[in-house]
Backbone as ProteinMPNN parsed JSONL, in Angstrom:
{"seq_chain_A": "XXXXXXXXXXXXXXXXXXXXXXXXXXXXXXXXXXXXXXXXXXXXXXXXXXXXXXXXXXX", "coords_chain_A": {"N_chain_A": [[0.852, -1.168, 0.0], [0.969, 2.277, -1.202], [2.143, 4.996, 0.241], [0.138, 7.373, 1.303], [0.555, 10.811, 0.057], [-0.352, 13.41, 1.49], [-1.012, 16.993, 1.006], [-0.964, 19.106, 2.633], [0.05, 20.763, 5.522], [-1.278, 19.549, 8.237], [-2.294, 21.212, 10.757], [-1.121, 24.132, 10.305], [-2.185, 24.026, 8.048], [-0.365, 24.839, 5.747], [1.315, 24.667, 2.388], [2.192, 21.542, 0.682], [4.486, 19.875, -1.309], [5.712, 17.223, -3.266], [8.1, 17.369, -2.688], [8.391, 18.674, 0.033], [10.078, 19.636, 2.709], [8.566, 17.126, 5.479], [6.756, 15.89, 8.219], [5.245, 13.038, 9.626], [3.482, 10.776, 11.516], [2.702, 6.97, 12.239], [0.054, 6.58, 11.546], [-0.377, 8.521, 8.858], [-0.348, 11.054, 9.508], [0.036, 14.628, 8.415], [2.34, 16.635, 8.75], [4.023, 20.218, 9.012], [7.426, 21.049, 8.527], [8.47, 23.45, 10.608], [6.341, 23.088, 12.162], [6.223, 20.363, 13.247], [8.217, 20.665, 15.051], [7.558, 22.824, 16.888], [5.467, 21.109, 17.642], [7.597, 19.34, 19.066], [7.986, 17.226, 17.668], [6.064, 15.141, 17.809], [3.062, 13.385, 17.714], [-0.449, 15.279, 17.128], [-2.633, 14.329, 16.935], [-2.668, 11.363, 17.553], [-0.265, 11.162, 19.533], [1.626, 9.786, 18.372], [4.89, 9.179, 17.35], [6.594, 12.051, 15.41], [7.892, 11.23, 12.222], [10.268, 11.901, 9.761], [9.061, 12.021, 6.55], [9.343, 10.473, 3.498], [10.881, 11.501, 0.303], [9.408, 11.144, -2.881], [11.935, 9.675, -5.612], [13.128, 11.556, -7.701], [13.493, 11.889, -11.657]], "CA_chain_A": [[0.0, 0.0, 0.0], [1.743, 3.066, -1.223], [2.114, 6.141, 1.035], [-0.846, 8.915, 0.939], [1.354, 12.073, -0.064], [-0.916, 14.221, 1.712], [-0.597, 18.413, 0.045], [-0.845, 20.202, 3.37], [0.052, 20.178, 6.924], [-2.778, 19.697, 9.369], [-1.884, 22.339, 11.678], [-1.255, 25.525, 9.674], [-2.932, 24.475, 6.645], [0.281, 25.229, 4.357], [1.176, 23.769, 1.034], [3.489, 21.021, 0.663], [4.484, 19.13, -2.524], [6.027, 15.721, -2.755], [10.057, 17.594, -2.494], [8.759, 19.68, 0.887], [10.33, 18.706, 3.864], [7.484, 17.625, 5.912], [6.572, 14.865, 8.561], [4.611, 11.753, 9.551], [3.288, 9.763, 12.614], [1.973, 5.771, 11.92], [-1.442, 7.116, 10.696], [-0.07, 9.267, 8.21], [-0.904, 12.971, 9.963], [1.007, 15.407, 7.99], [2.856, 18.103, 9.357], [5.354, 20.846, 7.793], [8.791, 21.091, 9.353], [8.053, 24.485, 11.444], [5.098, 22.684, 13.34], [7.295, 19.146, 13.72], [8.968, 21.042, 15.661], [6.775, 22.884, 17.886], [5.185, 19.854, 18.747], [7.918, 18.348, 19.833], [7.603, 15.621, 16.948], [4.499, 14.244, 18.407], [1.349, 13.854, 16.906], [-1.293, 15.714, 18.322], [-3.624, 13.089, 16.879], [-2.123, 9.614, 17.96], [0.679, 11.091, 20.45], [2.708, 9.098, 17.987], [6.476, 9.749, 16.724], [6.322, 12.412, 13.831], [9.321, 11.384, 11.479], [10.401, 12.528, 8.071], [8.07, 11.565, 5.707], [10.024, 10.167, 2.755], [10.426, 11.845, -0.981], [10.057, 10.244, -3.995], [13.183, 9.513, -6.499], [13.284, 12.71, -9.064], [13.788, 10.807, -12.743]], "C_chain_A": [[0.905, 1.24, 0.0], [1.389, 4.401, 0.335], [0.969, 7.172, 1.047], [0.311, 9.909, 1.53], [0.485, 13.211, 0.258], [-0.084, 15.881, 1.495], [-0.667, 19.286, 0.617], [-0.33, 19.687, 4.487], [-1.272, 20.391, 7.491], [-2.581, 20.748, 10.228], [-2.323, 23.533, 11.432], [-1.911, 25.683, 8.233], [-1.466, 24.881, 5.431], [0.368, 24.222, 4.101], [2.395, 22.95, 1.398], [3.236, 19.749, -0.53], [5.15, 18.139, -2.16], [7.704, 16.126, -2.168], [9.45, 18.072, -1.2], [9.011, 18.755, 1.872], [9.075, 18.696, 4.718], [7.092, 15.658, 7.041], [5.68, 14.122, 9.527], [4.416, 11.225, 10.466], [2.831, 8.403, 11.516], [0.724, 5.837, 11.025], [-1.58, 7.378, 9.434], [-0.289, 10.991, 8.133], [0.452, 13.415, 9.377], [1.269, 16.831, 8.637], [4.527, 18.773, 9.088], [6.526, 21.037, 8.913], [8.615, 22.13, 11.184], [7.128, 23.844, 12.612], [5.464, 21.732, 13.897], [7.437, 19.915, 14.997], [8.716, 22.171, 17.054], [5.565, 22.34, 18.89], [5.863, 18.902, 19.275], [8.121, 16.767, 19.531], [6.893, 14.524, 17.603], [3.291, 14.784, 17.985], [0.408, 14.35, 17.86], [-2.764, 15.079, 18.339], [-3.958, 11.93, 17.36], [-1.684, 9.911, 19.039], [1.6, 10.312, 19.862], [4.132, 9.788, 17.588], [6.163, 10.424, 15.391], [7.991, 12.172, 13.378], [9.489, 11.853, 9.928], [9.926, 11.768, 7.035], [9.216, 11.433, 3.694], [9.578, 10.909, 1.135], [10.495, 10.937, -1.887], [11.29, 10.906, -4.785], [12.481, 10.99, -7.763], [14.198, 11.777, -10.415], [14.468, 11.856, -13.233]], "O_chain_A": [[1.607, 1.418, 0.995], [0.461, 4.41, 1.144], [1.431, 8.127, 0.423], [0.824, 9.979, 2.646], [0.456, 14.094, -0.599], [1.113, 16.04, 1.732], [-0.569, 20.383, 0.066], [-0.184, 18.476, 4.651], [-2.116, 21.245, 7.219], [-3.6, 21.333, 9.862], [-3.327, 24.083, 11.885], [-2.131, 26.667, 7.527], [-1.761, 25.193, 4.278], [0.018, 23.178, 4.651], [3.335, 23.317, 2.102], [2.28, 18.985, -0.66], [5.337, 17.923, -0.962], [8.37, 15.402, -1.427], [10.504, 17.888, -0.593], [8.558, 17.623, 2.042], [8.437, 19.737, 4.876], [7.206, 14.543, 6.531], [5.334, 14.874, 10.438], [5.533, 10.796, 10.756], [2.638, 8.582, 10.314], [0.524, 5.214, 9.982], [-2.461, 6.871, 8.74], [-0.359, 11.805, 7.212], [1.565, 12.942, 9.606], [0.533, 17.782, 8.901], [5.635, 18.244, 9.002], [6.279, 21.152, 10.113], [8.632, 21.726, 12.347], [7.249, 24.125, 13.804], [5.261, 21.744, 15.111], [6.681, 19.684, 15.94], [9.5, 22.3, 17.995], [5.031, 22.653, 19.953], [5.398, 17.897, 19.813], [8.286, 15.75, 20.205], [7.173, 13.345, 17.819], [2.733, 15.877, 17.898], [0.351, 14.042, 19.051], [-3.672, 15.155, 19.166], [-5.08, 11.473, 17.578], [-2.234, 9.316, 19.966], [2.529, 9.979, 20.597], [4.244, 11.014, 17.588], [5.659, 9.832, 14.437], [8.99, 12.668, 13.899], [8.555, 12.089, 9.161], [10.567, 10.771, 6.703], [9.586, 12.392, 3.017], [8.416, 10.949, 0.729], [11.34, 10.043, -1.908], [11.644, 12.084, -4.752], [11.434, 11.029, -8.41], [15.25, 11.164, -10.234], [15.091, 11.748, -14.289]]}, "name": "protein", "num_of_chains": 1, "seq": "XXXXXXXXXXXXXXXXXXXXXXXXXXXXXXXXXXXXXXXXXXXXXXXXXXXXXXXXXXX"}
C-alpha cells in the first residue's frame, strides 16, 4: 500500500508538494517542518512519533 502524499500540513494548513520537507506519525498525519517542531515531533492526533516523511526519487 503506497504512502498517501498528503498536500498540506494539518496544523497551519500550508502547502506542501512531494520535495517539501514535511513529517509523519503511523497514521499518516502530515505536518510541515516548522510545526514538527513545535510539537515536539508528536502527533497531536495519535501522540505518535512524527518522522520525516520520505520523498520520492526525481527521474
Amino acid at each position: 500500500m503506497p504512502l498517501e502524499m498528503r498536500k498540506q500540513c494539518e496544523r497551519c494548513s500550508e502547502t506542501l508538494n512531494a520535495q517539501s520537507p514535511a513529517y509523519i506519525c503511523v497514521h499518516e498525519c502530515t505536518f510541515c517542518e516548522p510545526c514538527t517542531e513545535e510539537l515536539m515531533k508528536v502527533c497531536p492526533n495519535c501522540s505518535g512519533e512524527l518522522v520525516k516523511r520520505p520523498r520520492p526519487r526525481v527521474h
